[in-house]
Structures are given as C-alpha cells and as structure tokens.
Backbone as CSV, one residue per row, in Angstrom:
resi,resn,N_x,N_y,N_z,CA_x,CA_y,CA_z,C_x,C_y,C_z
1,UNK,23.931,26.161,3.738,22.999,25.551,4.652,23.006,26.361,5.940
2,UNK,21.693,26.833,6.680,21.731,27.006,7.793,22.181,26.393,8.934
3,UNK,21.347,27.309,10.002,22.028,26.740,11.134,20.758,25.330,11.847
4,UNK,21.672,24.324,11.882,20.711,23.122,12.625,19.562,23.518,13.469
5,UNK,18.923,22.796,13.335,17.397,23.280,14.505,17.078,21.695,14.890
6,UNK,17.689,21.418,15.838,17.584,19.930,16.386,16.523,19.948,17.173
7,UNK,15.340,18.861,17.104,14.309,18.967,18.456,13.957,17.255,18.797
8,UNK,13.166,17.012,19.410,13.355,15.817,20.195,12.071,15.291,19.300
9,UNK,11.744,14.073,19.398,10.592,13.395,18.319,9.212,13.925,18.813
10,UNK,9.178,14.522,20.265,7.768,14.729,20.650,7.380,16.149,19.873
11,UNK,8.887,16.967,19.987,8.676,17.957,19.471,8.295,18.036,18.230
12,UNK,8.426,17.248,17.250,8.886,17.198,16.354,7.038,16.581,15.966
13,UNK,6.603,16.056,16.534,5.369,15.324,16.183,4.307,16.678,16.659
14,UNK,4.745,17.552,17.341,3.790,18.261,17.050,3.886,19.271,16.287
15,UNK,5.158,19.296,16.028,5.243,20.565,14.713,4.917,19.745,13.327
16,UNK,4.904,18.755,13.153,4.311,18.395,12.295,2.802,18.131,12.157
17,UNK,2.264,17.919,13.656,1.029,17.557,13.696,0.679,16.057,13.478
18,UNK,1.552,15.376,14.105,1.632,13.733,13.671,1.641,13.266,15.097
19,UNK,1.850,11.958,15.204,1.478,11.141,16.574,2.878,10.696,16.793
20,UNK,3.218,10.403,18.251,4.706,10.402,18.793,4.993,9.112,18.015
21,UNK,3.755,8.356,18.196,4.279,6.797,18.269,4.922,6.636,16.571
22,UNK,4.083,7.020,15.665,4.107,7.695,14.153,5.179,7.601,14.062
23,UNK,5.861,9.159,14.495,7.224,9.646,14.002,8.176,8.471,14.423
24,UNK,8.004,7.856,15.807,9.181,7.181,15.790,9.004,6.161,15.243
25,UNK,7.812,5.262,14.798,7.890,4.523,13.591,8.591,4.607,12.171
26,UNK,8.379,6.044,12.161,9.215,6.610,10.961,10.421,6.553,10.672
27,UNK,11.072,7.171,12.506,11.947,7.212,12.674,13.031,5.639,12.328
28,UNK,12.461,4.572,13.285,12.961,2.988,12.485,12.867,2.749,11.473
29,UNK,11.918,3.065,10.934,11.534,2.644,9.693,12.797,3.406,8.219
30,UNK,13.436,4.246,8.832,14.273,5.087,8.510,13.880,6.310,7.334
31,UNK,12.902,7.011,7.571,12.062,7.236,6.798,12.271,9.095,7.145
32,UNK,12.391,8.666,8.289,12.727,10.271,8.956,14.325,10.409,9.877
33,UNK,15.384,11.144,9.523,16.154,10.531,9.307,16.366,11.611,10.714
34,UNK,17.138,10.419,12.028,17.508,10.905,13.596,18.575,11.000,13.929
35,UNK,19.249,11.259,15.135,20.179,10.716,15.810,19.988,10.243,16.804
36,UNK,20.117,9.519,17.483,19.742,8.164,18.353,21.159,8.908,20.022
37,UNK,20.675,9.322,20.346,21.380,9.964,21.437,21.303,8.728,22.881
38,UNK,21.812,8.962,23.918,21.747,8.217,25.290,20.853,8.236,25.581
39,UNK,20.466,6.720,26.247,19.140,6.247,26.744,18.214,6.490,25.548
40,UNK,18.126,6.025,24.401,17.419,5.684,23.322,16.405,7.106,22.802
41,UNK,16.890,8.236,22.950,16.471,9.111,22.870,16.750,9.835,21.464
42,UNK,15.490,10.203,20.383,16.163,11.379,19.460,16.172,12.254,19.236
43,UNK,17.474,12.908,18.345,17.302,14.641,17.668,16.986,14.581,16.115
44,UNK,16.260,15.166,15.993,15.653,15.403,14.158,16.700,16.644,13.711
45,UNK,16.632,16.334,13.086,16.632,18.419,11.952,15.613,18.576,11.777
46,UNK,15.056,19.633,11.855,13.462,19.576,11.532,13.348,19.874,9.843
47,UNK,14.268,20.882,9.147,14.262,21.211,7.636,14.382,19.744,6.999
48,UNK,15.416,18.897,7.300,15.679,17.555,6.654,14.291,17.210,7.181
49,UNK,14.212,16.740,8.694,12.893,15.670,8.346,11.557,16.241,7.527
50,UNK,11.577,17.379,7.611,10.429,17.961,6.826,10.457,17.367,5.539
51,UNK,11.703,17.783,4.799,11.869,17.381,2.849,11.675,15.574,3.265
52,UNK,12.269,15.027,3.901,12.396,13.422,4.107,11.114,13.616,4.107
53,UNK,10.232,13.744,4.835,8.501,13.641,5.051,7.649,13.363,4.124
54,UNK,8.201,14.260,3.412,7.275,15.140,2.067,7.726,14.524,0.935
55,UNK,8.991,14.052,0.963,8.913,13.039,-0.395,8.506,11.188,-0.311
56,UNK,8.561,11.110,1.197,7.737,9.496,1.433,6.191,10.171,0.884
57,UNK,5.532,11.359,1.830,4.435,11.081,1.279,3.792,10.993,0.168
58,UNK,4.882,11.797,-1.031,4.681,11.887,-2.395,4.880,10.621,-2.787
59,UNK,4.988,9.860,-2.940,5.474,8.063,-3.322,3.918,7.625,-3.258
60,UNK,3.616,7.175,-4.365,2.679,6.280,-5.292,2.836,5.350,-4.101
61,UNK,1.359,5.158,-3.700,1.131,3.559,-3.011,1.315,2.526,-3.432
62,UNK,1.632,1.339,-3.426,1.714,0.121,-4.058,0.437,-0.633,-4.342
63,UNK,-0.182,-0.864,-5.359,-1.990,-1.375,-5.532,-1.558,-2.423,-4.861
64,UNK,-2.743,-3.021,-4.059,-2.663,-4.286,-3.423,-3.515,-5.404,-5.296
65,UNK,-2.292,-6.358,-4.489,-2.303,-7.484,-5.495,-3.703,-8.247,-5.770
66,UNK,-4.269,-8.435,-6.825,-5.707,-9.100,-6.830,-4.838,-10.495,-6.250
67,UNK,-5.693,-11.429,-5.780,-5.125,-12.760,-5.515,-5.432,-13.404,-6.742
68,UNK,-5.101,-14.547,-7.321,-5.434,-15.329,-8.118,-6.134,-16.590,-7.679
69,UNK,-7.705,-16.396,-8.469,-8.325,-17.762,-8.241,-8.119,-18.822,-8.369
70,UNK,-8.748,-20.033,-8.026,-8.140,-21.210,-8.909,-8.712,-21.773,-9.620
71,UNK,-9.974,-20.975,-9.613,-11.622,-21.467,-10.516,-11.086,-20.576,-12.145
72,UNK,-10.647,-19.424,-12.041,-10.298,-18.628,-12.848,-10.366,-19.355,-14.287
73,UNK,-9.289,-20.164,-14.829,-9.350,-21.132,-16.080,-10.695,-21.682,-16.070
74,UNK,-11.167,-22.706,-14.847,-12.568,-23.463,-15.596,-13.262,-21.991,-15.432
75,UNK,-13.336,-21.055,-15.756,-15.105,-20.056,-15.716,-14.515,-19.672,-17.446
76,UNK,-12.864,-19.137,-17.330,-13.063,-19.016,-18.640,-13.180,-19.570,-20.006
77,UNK,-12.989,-21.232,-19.211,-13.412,-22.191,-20.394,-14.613,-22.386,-20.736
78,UNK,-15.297,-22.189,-19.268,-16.745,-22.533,-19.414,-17.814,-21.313,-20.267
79,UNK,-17.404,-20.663,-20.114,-17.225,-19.054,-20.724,-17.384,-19.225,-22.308
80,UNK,-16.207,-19.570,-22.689,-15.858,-19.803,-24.127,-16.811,-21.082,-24.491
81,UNK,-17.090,-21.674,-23.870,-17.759,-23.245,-24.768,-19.400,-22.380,-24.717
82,UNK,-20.064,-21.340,-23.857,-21.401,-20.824,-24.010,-21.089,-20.186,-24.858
83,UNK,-19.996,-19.192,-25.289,-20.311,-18.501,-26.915,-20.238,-19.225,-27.893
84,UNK,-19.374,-20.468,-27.947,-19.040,-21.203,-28.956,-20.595,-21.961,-29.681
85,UNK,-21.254,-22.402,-28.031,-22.617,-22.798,-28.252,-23.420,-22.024,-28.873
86,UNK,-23.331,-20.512,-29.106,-24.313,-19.394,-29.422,-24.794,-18.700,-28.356
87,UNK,-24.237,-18.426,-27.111,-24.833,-18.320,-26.182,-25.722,-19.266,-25.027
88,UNK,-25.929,-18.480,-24.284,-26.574,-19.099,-23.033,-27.768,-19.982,-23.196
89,UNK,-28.904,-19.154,-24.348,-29.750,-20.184,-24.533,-29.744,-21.056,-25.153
90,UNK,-28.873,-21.358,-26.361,-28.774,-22.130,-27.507,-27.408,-23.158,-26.260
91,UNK,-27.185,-22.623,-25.418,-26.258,-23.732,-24.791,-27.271,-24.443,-23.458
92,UNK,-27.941,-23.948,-23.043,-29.037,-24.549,-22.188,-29.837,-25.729,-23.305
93,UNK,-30.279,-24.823,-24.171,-31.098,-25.659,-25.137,-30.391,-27.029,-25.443
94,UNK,-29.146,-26.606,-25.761,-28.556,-28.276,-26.470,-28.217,-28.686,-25.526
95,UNK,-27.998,-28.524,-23.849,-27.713,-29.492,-22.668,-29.181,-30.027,-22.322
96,UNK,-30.674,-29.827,-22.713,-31.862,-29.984,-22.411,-32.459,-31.045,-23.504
97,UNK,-31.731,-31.048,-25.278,-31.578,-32.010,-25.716,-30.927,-33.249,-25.749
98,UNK,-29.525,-33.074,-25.266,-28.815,-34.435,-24.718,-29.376,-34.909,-23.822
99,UNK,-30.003,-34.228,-23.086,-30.749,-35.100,-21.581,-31.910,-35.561,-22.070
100,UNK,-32.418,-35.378,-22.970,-34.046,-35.837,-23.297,-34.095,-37.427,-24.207
C-alpha cells in the first residue's frame, strides 16, 4: 500500500465532483469511510474513499414497493364471475335479464 493522501471533505468533494453537504452525508451515513478529527472536522483517504464510492454506487437500487390495494380481491373476483359469465356482454346481458 502506498503512501496516505489525507484531504479534508471539501477537498475531497471536489475531487470527486460531488457536493460538500453529499460527502458528509456519506460520510455519517458511513458510506465513505473518515476520521473525525477536533472540532468535528474530517480526513478521507482519497484511494479508499474512491473504491468505498464506487462500490455504493454499483449496488442495485431497491424497487420501491407497489402498495397493496384493498379493492384488489373484490376486482379479481369481480373479474372472474365476467369470464365465468362469458364475458362482459353475456354478463351485462344476464344482469339486464334479472332486472326485467
């Protein structure tokens, strides 16, 4: 391993080309990995945070969850009783004979 190349998060956000507020989100988030120096201040590695970087961004997003309806069951019952009928018209038709 080389020799350390420590720089401060501002630095560090523009050698990456990222936003201060960003990195140090990252930085809590523990994502980009610091040292937390006096008066709340940090040092990166820049080689580590680089590989750290680059394998969060490689990580598959998580699909956001469909919600579940609550109509869901009655559409697909209602669903099933129009094919069962023959379809839409032959199920209109025989709800137009019970009413008559």
């Amino acid at each position: 391993m080389g020799k350390w190349k420590w720089t401060t998060a501002r630095a560090y956000a523009d050698h990456a080309g990222l936003d201060v507020q960003y990195v140090r989100k990252l930085i809590h988030l523990g994502i980009i990995p610091a040292l937390v120096m006096k008066g709340g201040h940090f040092r990166i590695d820049i080689p580590m945070a680089d590989e750290a970087l680059e394998a969060y961004m490689r990580q598959p997003k998580p699909l956001p969850e469909r919600p579940k309806k609550e109509f869901d069951l009655i559409g697909r019952n209602a669903n099933k009783a129009v094919a069962d009928a023959g379809g839409f018209t032959a199920a209109l038709q025989s709800i137009l004979e019970g009413a008559g």
